[in-house]
C-alpha positions in Angstrom: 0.0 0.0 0.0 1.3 3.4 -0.8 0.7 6.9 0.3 -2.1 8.6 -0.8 -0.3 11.2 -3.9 3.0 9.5 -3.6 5.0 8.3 -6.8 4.0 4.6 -5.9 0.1 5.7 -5.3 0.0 7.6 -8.8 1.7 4.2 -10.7 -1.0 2.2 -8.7 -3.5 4.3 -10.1 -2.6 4.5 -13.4 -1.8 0.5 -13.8 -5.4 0.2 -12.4 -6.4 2.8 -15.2 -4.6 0.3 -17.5 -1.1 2.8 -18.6 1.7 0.9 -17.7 4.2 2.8 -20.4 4.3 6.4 -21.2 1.9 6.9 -23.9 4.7 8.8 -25.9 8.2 7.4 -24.7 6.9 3.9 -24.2 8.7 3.7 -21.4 7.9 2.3 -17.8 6.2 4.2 -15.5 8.8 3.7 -12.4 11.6 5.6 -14.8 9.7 8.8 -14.1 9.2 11.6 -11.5 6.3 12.1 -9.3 5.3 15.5 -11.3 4.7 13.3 -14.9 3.2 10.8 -13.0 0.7 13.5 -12.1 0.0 14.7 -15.1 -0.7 11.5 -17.0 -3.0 10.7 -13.7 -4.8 13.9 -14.2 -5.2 13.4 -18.0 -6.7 10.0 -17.1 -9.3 11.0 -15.0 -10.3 14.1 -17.1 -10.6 11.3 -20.3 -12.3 9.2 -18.0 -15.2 12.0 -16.8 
């Protein structure tokens, strides 16, 4: 279990969200900072509303 808005957290909820690469690097999510984490988390949920 991870913090709630840590690095692990935001890769939880994206691999839940089904992104487990960088939709433009292709490369793993672990690789990157908590800050592009964010992003791709908040471009998730505004695609998903």
């Amino acid at each position: 279990m991870a913090y709630e808005y840590s690095k692990g957290w935001f890769i939880q909820q994206l691999k839940a969200g089904g992104i487990s690469y960088h939709p433009i690097e292709k490369k793993k999510l672990e690789l990157y900072k908590t800050f592009v984490l964010r992003r791709l988390y908040e471009d998730l949920k505004k695609g998903q509303s």
